[in-house]
C-alpha positions, -999 to +999 in steps of 0.1 A: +154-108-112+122-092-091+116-058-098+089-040-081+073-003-079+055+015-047+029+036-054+001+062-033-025+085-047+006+107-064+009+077-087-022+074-115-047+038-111-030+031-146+005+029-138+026+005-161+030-034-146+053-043-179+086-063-161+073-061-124+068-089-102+059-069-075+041-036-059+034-020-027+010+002-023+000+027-001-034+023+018-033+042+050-017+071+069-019+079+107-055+073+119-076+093+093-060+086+056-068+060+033-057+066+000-084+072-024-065+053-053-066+019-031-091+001-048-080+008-084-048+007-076-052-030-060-071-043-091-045-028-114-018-051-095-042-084-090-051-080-128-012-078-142-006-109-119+020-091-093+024-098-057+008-073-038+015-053-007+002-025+012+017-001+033+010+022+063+026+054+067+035+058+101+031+092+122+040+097+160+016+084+184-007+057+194+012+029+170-018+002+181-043+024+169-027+031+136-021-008+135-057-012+136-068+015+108-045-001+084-056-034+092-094-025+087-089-006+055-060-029+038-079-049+009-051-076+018-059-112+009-039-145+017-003-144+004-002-101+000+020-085+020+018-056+051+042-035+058+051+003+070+068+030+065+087+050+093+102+077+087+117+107+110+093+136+104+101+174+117 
């Protein structure tokens, strides 16, 4: 069974990794935020073995510029994961 865990700068550097195979993190909102937990976070996840993936939270507007901020501030490395999150804002 894979279990897995998200987590952003709400979550601490030292979450527990006990029974995960897995965890996304957050790395980048709009075209401004990168979360200031990323690099501890990361190393937490690379250290406990897990596959890794980061995540961009999405926000109304240019989607190619956002595509690039996450891009450029994603510590991804061969085999981690990108992905985003959309969601319907007010």
């Amino acid at each position: 069974m894979l279990r897995g865990i998200d987590v952003s700068a709400y979550q601490s550097s030292s979450y527990d990794t006990d029974g995960l195979s897995f965890v996304f993190i957050k790395a980048t909102e709009g075209r401004s935020y990168t979360n200031p937990k990323l690099s501890a976070q990361t190393k937490r996840a690379r250290d406990a073995g897990l596959v890794v993936g980061f995540y961009h939270f999405l926000w109304p507007g240019d989607l190619t510029a956002q595509a690039e901020y996450f891009v450029r501030h994603s510590p991804e490395q061969r085999g981690d994961v990108l992905a985003v999150d959309w969601e319907t804002t007010g």
